[in-house]
C-alpha positions in Angstrom: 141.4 17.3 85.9 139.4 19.6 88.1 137.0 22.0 86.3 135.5 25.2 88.5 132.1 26.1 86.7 130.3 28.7 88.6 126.1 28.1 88.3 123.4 30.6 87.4 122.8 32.9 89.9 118.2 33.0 89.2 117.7 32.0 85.9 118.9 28.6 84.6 119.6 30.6 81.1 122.5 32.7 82.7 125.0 29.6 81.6 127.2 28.9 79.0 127.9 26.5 76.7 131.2 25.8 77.5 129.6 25.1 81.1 127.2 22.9 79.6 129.6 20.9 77.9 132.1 20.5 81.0 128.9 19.8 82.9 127.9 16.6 80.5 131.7 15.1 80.1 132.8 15.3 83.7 132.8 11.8 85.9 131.5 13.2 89.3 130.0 17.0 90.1 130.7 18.4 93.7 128.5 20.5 94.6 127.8 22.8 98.1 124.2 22.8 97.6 123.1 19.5 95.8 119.1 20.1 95.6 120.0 23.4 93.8 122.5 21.7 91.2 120.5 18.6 90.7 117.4 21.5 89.7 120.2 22.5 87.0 120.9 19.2 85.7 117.4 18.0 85.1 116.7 21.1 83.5 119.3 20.3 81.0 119.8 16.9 81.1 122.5 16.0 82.3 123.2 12.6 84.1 126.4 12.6 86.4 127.1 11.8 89.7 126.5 14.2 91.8 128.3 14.5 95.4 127.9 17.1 98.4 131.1 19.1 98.9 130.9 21.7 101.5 132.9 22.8 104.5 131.6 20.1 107.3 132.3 17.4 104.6 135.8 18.4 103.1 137.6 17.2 105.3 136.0 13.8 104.5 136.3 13.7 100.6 139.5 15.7 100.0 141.8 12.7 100.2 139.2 10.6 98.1 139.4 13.5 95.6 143.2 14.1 95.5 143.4 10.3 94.4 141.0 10.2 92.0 142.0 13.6 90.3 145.7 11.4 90.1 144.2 8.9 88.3 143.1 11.1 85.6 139.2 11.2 86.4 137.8 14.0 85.7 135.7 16.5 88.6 133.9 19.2 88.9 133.3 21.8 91.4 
């Protein structure tokens, strides 16, 4: 499954719970700008994998992706 959780935009507060949560039960987080999301996920402890996603790597990863979300892992972008 592939969740779409948008970040805070300033302040770290500006999330949601149900963010949270998807955040802490995913098995790998893309991200397009990793320093910025690993600054979210230390600030609320969250431990995941984190992986660069952005357009001069997509074209790398979207295979990789496609085969993992097929074999019911769960991602987030």
């Amino acid at each position: 499954m592939l969740y779409l959780v948008p970040t805070p935009i300033g302040n770290l507060k500006d999330i949601t719970l149900r963010a949270l949560e998807v955040l802490k039960e995913v098995d790998v987080i893309l991200a397009e700008d990793t320093r910025t999301t690993s600054h979210l996920l230390n600030h609320y402890q969250v431990s995941r994998p984190l992986t660069p996603y952005h357009q001069h790597n997509e074209h790398k990863i979207v295979e990789h992706l496609v085969q993992q979300l097929a074999a019911g892992k769960k991602w987030l972008w």
